[in-house]
C-alpha positions in Angstrom: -3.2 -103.3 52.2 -3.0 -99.6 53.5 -6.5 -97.8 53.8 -8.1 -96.3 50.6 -6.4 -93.1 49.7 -7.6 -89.8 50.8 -7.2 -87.3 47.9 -8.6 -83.7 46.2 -8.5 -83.2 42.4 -7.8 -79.9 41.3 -8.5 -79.0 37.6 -10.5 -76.0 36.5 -9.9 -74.2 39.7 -6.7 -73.8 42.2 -7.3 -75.4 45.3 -5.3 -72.2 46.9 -5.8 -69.0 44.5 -4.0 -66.8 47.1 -0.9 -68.3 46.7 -1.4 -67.3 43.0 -2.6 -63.8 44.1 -0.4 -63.4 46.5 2.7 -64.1 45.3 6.2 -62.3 45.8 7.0 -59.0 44.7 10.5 -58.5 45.7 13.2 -60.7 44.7 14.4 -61.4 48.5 10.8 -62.6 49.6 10.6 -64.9 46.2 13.3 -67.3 46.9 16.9 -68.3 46.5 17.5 -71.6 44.8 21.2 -72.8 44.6 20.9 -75.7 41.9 24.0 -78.4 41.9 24.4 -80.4 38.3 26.3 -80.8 35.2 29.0 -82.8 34.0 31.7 -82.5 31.0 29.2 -84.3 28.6 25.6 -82.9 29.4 24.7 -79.5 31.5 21.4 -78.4 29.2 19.3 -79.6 32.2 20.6 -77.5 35.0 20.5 -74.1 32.6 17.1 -74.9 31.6 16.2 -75.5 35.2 17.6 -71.9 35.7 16.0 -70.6 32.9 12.0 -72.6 34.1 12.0 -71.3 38.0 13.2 -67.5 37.0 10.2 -67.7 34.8 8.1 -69.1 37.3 9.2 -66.3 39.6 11.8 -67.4 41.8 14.3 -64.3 43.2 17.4 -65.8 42.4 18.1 -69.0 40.7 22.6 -70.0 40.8 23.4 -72.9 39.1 26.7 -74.5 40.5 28.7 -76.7 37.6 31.8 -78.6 37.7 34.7 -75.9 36.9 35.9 -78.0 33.6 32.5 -76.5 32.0 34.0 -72.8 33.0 35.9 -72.8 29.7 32.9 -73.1 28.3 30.2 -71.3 30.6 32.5 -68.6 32.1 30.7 -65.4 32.7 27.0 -67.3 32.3 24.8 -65.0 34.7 24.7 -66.4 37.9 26.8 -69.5 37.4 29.4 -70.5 39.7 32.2 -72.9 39.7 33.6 -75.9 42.6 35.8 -79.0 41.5 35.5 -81.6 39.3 36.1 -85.5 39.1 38.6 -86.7 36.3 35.5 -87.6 34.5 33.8 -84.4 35.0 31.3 -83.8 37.5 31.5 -82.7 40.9 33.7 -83.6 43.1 33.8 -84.2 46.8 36.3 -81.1 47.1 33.4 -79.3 45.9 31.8 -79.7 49.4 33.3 -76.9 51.1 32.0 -74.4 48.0 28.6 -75.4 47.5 28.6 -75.3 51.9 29.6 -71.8 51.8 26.9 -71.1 48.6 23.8 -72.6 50.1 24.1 -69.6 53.3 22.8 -67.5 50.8 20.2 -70.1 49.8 16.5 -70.5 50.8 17.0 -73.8 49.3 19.4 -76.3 47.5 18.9 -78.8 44.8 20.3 -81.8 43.0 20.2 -83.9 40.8 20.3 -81.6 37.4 22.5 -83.8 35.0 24.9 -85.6 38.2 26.9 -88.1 37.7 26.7 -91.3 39.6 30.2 -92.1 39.8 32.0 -92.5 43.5 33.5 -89.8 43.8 30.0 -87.6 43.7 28.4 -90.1 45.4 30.3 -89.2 48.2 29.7 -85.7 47.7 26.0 -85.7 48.1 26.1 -88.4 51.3 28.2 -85.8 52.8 26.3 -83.0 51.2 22.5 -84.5 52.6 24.0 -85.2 55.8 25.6 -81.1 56.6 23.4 -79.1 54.6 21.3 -76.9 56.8 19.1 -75.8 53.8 15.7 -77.3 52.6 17.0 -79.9 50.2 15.0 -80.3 46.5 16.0 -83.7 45.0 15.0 -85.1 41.7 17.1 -86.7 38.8 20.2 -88.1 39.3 20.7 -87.3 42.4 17.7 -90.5 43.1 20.1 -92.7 41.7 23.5 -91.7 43.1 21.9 -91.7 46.7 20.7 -95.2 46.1 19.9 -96.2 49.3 21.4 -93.2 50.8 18.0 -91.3 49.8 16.9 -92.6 53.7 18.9 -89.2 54.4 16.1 -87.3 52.5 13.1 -88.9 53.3 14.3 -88.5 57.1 14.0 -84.9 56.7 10.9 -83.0 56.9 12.2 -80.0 55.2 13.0 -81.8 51.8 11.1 -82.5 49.0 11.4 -85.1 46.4 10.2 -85.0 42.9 10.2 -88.3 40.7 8.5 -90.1 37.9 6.2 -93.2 39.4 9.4 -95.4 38.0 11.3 -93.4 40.4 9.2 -93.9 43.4 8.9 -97.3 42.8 12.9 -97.4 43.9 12.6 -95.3 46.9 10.0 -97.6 47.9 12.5 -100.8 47.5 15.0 -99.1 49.6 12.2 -97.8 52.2 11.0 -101.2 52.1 7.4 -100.0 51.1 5.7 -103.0 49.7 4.3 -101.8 46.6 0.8 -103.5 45.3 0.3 -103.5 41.4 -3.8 -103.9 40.6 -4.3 -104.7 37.4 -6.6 -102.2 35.6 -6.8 -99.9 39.1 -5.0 -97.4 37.3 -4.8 -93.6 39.3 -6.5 -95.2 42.2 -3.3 -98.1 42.5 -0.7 -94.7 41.8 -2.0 -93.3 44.8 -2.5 -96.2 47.0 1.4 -96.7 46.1 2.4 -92.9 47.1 0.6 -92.8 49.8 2.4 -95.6 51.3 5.3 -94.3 50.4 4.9 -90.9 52.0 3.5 -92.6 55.0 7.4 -94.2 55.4 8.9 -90.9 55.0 9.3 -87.8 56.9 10.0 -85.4 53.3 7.2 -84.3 50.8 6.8 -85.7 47.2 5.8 -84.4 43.9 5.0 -87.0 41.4 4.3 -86.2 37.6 3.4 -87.9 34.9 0.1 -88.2 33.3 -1.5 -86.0 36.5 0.8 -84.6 39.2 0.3 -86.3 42.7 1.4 -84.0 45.6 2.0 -85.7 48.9 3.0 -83.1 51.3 0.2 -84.6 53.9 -2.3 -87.2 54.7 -4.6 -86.4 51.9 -3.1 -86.2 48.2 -3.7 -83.6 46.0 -3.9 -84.7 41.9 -4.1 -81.9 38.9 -4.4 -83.7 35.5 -1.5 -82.9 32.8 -1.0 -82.7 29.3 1.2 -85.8 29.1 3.3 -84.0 26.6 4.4 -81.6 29.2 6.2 -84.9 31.0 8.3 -84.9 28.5 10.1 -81.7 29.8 11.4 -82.4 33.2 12.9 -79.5 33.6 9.4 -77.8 34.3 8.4 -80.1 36.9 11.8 -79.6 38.7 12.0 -75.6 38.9 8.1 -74.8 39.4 7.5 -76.9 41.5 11.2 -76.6 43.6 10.2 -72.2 43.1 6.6 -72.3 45.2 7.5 -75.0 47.7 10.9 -73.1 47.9 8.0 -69.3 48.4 5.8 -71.3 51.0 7.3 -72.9 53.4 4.7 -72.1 56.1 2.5 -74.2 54.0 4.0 -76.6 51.6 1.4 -79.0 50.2 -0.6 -75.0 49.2 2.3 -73.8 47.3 3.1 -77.4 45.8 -0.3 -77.7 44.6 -0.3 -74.1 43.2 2.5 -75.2 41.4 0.5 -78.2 40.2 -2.1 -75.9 38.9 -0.1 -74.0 37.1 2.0 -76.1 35.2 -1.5 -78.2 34.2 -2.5 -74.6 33.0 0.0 -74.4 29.8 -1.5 -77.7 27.6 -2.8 -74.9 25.4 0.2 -73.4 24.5 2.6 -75.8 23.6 0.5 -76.7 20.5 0.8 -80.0 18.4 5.0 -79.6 19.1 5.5 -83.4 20.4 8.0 -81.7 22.6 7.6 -78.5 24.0 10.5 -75.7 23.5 12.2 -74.5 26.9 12.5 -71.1 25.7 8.3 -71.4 25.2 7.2 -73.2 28.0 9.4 -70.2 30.1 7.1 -67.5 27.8 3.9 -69.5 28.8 5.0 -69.4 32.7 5.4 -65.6 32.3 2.3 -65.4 30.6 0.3 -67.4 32.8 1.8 -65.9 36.2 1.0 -62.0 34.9 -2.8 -62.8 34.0 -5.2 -60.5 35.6 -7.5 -63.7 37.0 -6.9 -67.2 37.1 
């Protein structure tokens, strides 16, 4: 049994209002995200992904899709193109395109809508294994690593965002014995990610009823509106935009990012699932207040 977790709650108050205060004011100094996803049968995610960290104020956000969605996404504001499978989704051709992308990137991520299929799988083993870019990884991409996600959690300058479902399976291919109390509830969560960071080398953001940042030794949890959970898309680009801003201090901007999202409960109303196009009004709104 690993010693009792060490963690902050943050709720009425950021834990680090000058991140909030302080944020970027030109679009070179607020981040370039190159985000990898889509197939032929699903590539909502990776637009709304586009759509959530440009609201949350990231510089530049280019989504890369497989180039049988061109016909259909052809002249979409910063989209870009690289090969596809037979079935759809990248390919490993695409490897060469999405190198040459991410050196204008301040970051890369995966896993918006991937495929699992062999032929992407090798893509990203490859991809994880050149890339010279902070890596974001959610999605997908968890389960086309498989066991390849050792790659990621090897590297300090990654960061990994997942369900508690989803860290459960990084722990099995850690090897991270995981400890189910009955009735311990948030205290068992963190005792679990807290072991599981303690295996790895890359940073973790993991939402769900409360957001658990584990960028250090002692966790950070906000509280969330679990209807917000139902939209991962929101998790994925605000947290991916300030980890992406501050990089001299990542566990700050992730739990900044924390704050933030636990901020909008109020505005998505008695919707059972909040709208993209509102939650992106709410970041704006939220970001431009005079005081937080």
């Amino acid at each position: 049994m690993s010693n009792p977790p060490q963690f902050i709650k943050q709720e009425a108050e950021p834990l680090f209002p000058n991140i909030l205060y302080n944020r970027p004011v030109t679009r070179s100094g607020a981040g370039r995200l190159l985000l990898l996803g889509g197939h032929s049968g699903e590539f909502s995610l990776p637009a709304a992904i586009q759509q959530l960290a440009l609201a949350a104020g990231v510089g530049e956000c280019r989504v890369l899709l497989p180039d049988v969605l061109a016909k259909f996404l052809g002249g979409a504001p910063g989209t870009f193109f690289a090969p596809a499978t037979s079935s759809g989704s990248l390919s490993r051709e695409a490897l060469g395109r999405i190198l040459e992308l991410s050196e204008e990137a301040d970051a890369v991520a995966l896993g918006a809508s991937l495929s699992n299929n062999s032929n992407t799988t090798m893509l990203l083993d490859k991809l994880v294994a050149e890339i010279e870019r902070p890596l974001i990884v959610f999605d997908e991409a968890l389960t086309s690593l498989g066991a390849g996600i050792t790659a990621v959690t090897d590297n300090p300058d990654a960061l990994i965002i997942v369900t508690m479902a989803e860290a459960f399976k990084i722990c099995g291919h850690l090897q991270v014995p995981i400890h189910i109390r009955p009735d311990a509830g948030l205290i068992n969560k963190l005792e679990i990610v807290q072991d599981l960071k303690a295996a790895s080398r890359c940073g973790y953001a993991v939402y769900g009823t409360e957001i658990i940042v584990a960028a250090d030794t002692e966790l950070i949890v906000t509280p969330m509106n679990y209807r917000l959970s139902l939209v991962p898309a929101l998790f994925y680009s605000v947290l991916g935009t300030f980890w992406l801003q501050n990089r001299a201090n990542r566990r700050a901007g992730l739990a900044t990012a924390a704050y933030l999202i636990s901020q909008l409960g109020p505005s998505i109303g008695a919707t059972d699932r909040p709208v993209v196009a509102d939650l992106a009004v709410a970041l704006d709104k939220e970001l431009n207040k005079d005081q937080f």
